[in-house]
MARVEXVEX-175928 format. One record per residue (C-alpha): residue number from 1; residue in three letters; x, y, z. Coordinates in steps of 0.2 Angstrom, whole numbers. Example, Ala and Ser with C-alpha at 12.3 -4.5 7.8 and 13.67 -1.06 7.14 Angstrom:
2
<pado n="1" res="ALA" u="62" v="-22" w="39"/>
<pado n="2" res="SER" u="68" v="-5" w="36"/>
This chain:
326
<pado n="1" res="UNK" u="139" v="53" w="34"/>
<pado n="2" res="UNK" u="156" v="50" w="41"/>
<pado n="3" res="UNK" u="156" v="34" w="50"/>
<pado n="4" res="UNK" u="170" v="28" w="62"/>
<pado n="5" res="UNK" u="172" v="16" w="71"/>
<pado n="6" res="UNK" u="187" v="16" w="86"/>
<pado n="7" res="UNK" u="193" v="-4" w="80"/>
<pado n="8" res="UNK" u="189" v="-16" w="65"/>
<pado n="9" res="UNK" u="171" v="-20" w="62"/>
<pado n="10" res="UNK" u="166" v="-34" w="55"/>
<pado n="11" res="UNK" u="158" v="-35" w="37"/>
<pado n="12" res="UNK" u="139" v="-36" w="44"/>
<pado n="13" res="UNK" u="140" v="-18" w="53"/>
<pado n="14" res="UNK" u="147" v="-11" w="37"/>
<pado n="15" res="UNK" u="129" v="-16" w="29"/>
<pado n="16" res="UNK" u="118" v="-12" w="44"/>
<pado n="17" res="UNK" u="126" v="7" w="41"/>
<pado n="18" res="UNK" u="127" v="5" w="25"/>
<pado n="19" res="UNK" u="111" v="17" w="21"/>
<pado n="20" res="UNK" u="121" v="30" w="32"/>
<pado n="21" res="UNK" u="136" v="28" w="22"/>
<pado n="22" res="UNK" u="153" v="18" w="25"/>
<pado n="23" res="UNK" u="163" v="13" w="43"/>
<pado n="24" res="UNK" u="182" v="21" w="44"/>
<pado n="25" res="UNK" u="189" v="13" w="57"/>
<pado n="26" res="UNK" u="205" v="25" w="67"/>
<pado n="27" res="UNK" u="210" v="14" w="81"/>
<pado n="28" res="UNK" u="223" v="29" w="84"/>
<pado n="29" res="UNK" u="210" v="40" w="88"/>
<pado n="30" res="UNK" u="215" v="53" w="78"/>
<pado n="31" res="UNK" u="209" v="66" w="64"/>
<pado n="32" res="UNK" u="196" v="53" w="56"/>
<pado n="33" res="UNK" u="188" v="52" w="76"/>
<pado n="34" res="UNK" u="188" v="72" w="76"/>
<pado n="35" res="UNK" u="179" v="74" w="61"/>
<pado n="36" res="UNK" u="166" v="59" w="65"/>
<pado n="37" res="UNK" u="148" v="64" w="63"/>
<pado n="38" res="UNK" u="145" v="43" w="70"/>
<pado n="39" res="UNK" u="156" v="34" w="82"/>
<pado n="40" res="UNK" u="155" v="17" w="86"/>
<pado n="41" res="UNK" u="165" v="12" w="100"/>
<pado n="42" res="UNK" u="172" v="-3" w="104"/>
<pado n="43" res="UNK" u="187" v="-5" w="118"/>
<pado n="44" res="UNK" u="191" v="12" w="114"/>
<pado n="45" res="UNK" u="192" v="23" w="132"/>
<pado n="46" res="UNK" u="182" v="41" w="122"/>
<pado n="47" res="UNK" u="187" v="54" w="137"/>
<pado n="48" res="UNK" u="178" v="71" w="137"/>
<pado n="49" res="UNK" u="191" v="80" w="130"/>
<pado n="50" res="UNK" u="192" v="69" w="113"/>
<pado n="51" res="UNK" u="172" v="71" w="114"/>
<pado n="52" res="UNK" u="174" v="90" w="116"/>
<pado n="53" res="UNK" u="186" v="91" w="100"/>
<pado n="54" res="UNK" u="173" v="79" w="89"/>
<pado n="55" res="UNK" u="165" v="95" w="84"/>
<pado n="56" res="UNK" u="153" v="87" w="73"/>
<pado n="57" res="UNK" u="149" v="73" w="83"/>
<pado n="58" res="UNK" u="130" v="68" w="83"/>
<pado n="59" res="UNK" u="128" v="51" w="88"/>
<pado n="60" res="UNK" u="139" v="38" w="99"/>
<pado n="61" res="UNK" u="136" v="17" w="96"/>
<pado n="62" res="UNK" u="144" v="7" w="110"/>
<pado n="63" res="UNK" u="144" v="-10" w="106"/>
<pado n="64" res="UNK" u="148" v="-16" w="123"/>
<pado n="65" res="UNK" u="134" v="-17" w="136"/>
<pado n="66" res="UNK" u="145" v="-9" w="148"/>
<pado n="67" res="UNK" u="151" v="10" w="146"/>
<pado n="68" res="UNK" u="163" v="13" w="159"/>
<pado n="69" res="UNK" u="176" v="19" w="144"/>
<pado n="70" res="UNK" u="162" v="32" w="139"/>
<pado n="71" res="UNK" u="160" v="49" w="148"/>
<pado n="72" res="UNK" u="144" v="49" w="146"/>
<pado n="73" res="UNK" u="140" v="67" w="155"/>
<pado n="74" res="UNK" u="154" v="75" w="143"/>
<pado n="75" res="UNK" u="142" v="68" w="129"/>
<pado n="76" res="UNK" u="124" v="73" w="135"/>
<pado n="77" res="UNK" u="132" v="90" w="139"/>
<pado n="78" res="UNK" u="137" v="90" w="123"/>
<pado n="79" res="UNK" u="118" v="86" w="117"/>
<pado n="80" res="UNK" u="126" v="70" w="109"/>
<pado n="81" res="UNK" u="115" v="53" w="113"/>
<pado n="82" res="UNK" u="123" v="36" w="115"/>
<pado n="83" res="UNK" u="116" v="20" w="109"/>
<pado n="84" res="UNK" u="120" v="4" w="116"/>
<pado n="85" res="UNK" u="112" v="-14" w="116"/>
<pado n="86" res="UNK" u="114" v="-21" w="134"/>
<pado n="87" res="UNK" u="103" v="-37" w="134"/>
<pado n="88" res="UNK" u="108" v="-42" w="116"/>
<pado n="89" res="UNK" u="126" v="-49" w="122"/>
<pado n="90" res="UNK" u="118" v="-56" w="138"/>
<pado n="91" res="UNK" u="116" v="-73" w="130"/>
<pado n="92" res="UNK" u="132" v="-77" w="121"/>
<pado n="93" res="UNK" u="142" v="-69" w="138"/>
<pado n="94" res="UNK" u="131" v="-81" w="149"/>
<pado n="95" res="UNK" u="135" v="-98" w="135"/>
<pado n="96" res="UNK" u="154" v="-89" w="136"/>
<pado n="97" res="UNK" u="157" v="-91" w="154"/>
<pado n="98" res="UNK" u="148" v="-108" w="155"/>
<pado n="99" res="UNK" u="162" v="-113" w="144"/>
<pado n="100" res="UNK" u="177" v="-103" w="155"/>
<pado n="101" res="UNK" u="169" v="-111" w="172"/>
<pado n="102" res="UNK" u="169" v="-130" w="164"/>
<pado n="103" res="UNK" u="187" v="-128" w="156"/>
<pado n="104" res="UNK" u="192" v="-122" w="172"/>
<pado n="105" res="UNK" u="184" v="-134" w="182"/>
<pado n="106" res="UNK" u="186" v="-149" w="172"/>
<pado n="107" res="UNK" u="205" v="-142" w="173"/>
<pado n="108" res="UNK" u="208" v="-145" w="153"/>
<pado n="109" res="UNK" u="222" v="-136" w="149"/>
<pado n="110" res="UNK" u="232" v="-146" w="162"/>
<pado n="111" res="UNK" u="225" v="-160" w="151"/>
<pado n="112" res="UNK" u="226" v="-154" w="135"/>
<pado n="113" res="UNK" u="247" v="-150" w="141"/>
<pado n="114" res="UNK" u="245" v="-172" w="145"/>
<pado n="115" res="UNK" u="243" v="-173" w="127"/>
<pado n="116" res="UNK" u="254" v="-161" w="119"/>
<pado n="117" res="UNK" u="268" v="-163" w="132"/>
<pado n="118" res="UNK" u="267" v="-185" w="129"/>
<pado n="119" res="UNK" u="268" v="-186" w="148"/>
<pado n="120" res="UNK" u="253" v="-196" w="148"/>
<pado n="121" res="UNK" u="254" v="-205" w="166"/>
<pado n="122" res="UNK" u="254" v="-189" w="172"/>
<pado n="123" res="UNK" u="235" v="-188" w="167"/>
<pado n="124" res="UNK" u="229" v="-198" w="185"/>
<pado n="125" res="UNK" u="238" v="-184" w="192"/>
<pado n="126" res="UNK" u="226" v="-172" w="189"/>
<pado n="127" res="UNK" u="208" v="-171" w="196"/>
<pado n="128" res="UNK" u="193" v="-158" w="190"/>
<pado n="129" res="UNK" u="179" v="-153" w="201"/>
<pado n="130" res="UNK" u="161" v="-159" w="200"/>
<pado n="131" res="UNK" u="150" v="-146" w="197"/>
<pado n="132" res="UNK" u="133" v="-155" w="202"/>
<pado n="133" res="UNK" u="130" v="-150" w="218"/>
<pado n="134" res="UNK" u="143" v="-137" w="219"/>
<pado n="135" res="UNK" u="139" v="-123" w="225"/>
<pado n="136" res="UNK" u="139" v="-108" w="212"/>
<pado n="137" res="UNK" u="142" v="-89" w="221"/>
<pado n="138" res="UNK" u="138" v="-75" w="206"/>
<pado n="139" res="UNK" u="141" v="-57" w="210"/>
<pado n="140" res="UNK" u="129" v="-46" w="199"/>
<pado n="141" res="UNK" u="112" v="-49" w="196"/>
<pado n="142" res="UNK" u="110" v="-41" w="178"/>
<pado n="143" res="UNK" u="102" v="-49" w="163"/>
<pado n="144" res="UNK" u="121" v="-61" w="161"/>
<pado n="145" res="UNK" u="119" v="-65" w="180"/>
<pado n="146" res="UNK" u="104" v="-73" w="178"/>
<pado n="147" res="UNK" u="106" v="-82" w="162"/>
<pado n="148" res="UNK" u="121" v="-88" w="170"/>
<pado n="149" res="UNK" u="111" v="-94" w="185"/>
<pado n="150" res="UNK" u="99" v="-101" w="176"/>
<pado n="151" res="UNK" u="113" v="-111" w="164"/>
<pado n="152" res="UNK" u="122" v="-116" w="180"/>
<pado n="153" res="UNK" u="107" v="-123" w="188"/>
<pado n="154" res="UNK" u="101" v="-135" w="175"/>
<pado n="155" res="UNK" u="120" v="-142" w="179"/>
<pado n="156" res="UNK" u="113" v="-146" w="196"/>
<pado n="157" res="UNK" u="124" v="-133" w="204"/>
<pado n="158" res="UNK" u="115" v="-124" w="220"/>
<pado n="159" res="UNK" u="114" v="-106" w="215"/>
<pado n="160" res="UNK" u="117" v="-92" w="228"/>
<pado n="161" res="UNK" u="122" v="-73" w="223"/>
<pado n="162" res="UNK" u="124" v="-53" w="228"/>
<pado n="163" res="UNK" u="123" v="-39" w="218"/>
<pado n="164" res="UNK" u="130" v="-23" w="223"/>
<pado n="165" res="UNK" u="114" v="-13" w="217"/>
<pado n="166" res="UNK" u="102" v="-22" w="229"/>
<pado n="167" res="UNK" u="86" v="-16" w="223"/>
<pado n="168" res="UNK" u="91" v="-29" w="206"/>
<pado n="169" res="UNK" u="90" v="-44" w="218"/>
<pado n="170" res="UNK" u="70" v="-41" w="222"/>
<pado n="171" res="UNK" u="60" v="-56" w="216"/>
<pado n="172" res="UNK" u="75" v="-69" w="212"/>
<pado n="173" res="UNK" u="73" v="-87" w="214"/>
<pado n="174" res="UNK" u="89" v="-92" w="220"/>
<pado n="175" res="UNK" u="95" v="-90" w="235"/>
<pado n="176" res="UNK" u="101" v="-70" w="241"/>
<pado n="177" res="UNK" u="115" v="-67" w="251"/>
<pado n="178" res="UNK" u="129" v="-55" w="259"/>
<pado n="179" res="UNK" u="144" v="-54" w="250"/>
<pado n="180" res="UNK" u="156" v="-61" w="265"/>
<pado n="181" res="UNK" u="145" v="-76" w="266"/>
<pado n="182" res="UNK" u="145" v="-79" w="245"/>
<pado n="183" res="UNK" u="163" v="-77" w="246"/>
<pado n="184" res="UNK" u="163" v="-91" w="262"/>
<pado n="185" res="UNK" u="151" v="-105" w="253"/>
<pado n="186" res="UNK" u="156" v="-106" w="235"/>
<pado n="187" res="UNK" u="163" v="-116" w="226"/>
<pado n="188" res="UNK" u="164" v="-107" w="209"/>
<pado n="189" res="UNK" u="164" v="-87" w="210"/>
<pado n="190" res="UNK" u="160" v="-79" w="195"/>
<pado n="191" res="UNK" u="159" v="-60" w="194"/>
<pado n="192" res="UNK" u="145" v="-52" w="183"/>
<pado n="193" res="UNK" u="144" v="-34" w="191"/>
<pado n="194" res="UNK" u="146" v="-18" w="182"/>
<pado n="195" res="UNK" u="162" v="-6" w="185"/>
<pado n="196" res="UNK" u="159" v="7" w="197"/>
<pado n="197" res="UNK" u="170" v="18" w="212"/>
<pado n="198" res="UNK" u="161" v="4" w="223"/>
<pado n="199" res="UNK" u="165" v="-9" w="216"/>
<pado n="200" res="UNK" u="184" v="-8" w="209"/>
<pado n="201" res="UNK" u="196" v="-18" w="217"/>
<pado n="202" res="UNK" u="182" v="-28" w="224"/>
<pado n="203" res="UNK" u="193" v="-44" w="220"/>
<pado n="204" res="UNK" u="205" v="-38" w="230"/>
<pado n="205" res="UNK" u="219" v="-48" w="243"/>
<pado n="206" res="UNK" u="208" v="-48" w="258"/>
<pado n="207" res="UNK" u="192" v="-55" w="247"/>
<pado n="208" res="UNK" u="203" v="-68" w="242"/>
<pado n="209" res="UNK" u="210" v="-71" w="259"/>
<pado n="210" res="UNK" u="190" v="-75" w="263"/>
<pado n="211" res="UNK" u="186" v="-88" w="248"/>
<pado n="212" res="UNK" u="182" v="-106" w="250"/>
<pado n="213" res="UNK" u="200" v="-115" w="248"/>
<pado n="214" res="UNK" u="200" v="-123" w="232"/>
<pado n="215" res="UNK" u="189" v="-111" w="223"/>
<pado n="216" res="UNK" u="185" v="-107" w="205"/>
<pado n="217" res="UNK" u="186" v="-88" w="200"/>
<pado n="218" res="UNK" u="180" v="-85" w="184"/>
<pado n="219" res="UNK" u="176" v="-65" w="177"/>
<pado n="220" res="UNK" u="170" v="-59" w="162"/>
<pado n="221" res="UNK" u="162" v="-43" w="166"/>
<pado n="222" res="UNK" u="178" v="-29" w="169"/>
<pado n="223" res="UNK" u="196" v="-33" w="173"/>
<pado n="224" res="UNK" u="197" v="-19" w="185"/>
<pado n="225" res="UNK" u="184" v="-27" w="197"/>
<pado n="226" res="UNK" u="200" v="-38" w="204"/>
<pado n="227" res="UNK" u="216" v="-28" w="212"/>
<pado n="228" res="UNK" u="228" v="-34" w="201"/>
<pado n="229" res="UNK" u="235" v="-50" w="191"/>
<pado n="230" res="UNK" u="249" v="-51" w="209"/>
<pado n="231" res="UNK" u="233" v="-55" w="219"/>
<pado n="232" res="UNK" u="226" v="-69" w="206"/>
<pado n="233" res="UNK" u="244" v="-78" w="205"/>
<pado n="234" res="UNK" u="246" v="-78" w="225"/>
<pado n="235" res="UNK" u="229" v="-86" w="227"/>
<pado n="236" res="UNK" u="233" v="-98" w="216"/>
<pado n="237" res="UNK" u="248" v="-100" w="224"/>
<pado n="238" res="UNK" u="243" v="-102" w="242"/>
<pado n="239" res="UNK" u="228" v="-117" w="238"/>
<pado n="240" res="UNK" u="214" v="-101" w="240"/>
<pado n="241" res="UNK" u="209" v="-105" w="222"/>
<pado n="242" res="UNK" u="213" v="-120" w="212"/>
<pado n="243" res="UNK" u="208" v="-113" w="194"/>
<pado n="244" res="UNK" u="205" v="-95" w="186"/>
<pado n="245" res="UNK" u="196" v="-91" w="172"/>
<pado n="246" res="UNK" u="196" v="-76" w="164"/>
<pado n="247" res="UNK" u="189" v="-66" w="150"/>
<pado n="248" res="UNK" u="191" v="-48" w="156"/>
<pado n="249" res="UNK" u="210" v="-43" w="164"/>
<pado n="250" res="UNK" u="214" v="-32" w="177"/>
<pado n="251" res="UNK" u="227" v="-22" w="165"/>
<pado n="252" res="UNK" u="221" v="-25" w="144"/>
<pado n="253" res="UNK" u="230" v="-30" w="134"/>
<pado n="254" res="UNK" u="238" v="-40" w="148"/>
<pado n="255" res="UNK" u="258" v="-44" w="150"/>
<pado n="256" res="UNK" u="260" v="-59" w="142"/>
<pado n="257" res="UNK" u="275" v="-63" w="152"/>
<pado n="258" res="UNK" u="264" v="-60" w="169"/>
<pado n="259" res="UNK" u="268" v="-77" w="178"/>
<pado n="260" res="UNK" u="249" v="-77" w="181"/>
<pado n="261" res="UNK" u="246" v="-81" w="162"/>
<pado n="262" res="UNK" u="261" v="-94" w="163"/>
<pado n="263" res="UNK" u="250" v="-105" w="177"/>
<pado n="264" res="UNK" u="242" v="-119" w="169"/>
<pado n="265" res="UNK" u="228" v="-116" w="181"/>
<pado n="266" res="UNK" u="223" v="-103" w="172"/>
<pado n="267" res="UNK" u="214" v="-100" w="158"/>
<pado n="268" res="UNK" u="210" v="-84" w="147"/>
<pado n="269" res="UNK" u="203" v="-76" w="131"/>
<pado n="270" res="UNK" u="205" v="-59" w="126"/>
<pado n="271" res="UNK" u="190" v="-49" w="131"/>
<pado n="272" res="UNK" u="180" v="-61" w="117"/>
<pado n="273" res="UNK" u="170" v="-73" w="124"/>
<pado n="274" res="UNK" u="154" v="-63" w="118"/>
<pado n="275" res="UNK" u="159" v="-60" w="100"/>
<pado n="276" res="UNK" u="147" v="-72" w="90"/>
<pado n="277" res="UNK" u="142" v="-72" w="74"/>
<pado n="278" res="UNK" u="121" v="-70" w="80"/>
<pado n="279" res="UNK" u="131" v="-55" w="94"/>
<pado n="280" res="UNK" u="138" v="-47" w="76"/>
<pado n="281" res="UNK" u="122" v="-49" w="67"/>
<pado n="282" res="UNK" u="110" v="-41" w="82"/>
<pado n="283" res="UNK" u="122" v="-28" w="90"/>
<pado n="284" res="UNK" u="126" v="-18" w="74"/>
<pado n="285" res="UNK" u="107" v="-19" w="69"/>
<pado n="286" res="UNK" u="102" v="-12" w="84"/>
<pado n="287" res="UNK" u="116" v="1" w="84"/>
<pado n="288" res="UNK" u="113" v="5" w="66"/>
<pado n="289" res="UNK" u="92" v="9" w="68"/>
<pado n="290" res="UNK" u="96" v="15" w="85"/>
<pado n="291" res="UNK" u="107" v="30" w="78"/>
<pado n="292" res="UNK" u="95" v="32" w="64"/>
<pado n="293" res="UNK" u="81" v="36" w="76"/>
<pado n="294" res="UNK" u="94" v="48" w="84"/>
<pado n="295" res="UNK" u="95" v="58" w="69"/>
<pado n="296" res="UNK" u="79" v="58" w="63"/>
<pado n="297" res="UNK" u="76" v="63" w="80"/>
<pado n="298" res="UNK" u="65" v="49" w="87"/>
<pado n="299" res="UNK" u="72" v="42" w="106"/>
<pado n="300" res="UNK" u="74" v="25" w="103"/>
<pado n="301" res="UNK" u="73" v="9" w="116"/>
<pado n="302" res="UNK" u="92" v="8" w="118"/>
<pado n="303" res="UNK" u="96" v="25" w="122"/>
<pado n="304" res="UNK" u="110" v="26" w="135"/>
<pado n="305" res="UNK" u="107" v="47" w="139"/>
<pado n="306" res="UNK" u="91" v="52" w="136"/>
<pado n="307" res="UNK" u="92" v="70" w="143"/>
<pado n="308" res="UNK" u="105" v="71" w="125"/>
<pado n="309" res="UNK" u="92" v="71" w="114"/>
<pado n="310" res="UNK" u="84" v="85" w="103"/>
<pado n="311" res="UNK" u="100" v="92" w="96"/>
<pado n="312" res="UNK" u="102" v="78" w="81"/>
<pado n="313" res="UNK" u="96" v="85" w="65"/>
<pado n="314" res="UNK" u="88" v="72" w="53"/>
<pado n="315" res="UNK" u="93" v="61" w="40"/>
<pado n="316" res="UNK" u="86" v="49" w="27"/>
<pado n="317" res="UNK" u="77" v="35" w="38"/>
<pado n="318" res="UNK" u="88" v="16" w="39"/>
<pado n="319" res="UNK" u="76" v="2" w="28"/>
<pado n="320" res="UNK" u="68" v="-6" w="42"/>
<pado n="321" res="UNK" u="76" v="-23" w="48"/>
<pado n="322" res="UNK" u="66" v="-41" w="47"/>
<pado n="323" res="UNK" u="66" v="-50" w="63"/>
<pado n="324" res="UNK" u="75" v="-66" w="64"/>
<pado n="325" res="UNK" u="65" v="-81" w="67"/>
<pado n="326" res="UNK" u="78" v="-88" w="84"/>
């Protein structure tokens, strides 16, 4: 079948589709992408109109458990499902930002500068932040939200949080609040919530006018969920927030020259902190038997558009997978 994949894949995917035949990868999207029978998407914004011209399109993978860069009603009215693995990042995305919110805290790449800059008196100078007994605000109360609070919590931080969806915050163990009084009371903000109309710009100057001075902003969820990098380097700027931590950009790739990025109070990685070799191993697995149920027109569990199915035509069935012993 003609596989392609929107950016480089790493060698595991290329044997979880191996049965279905080999990944081209067209970061371009250009002629390969058109003539796809498979896509697998991975940063890639895949509008309705490239979707509309991939005449022989019959599955979509998005390796991402978010799919704000799908249209996903151009697909299913095209009959075309989409597979995706949402909880199989949430894990490595929950370690990820553990590691952003201590580095930020503990303010290491000012220290790490100590080291490489030999100003080494300078090192009394800087002071990080306790997180025992701080208090940890998360926004977005999906499967990364919780494994968050959960991480966060054996830290001896006290755990409040929001999400946007309400009905997700039924039955949680910690503490459930507004937004206006998360943003008020914590000490570390860290943003898990999905991209939507509502909650764009949710991060925005006002938001940031309302935090705790001195906080910690960490996101790793979607860039677009704060106004702009202008509103990040102005709360840095004015005490609102003594240390950001970013995975996820407002604008991707970023301006490297931003002054944002030149603050040593910030510190960033490039919409990675998920990618892990056990992420690589499940993801493409799931994606890879995922689309084969597709075709052999079987729903499976990770189906992003159910009303899609029962247009896929059937092909020779993946070799099932041995769990992993975790």
């Amino acid at each position: 079948m003609r596989i392609v994949a929107t950016a480089d894949v790493p060698p595991v995917a290329r044997e979880a589709f191996a049965p279905l035949g080999d990944i081209q990868v067209d970061g371009e999207t250009g002629c390969a992408l058109r003539d796809a029978e498979v896509l697998i998407v991975r940063g890639t914004r895949l509008d309705g109109a490239l979707i509309e011209e991939a005449a022989s399109l019959r599955a979509i993978a998005r390796t991402g458990a978010g799919y704000d860069n799908l249209d996903v009603a151009a697909a299913t009215r095209r009959g075309i499902p989409i597979v995706y693995a949402p909880d199989v990042g949430s894990r490595p995305v929950a370690e990820g930002t553990l590691a952003l919110m201590l580095a930020a805290a503990k303010r290491l790449r000012e220290l790490g500068d100590v080291v490489h800059t030999a100003a080494w008196a300078s090192r009394y100078e800087i002071v990080g932040l306790d997180l025992q007994g701080a208090c940890l605000g998360i926004v977005g109360l999906g499967s990364i939200g919780r494994r968050v609070a959960a991480l966060c919590e054996a830290l001896g931080m006290l755990v409040i949080a929001h999400d946007p969806a309400p009905a997700r915050g039924d039955g949680a163990w910690f503490e459930l609040v507004s937004l206006a009084e998360l943003v008020a009371r914590a000490d570390v903000i860290s943003l898990h919530c999905s991209l939507t109309e509502r909650t764009r710009g949710l991060v925005d100057r006002a938001f940031l006018s309302r935090v705790k001075p001195g906080a910690v902003f960490v996101n790793v969820a979607r860039g677009e969920l704060v106004e702009s990098e202008d509103a990040l380097a102005d709360a840095l700027v004015s005490g609102r927030l003594s240390a950001v931590a970013l995975d996820v950009h407002p604008s991707e790739p970023p301006r490297a020259d931003h002054r944002l990025y030149s603050d040593p109070r910030v510190i960033c990685t490039p919409h990675s902190i998920g990618l892990t070799r056990r992420w690589n191993q499940d993801v493409f697995h799931a994606l890879a038997q995922g689309v084969q149920s597709v075709l052999a027109g079987e729903r499976p569990p990770n189906l992003l558009n159910p009303e899609a199915m029962g247009r896929a035509s059937r092909s020779p069935a993946l070799p099932r997978r041995t769990p992993r012993s975790r």
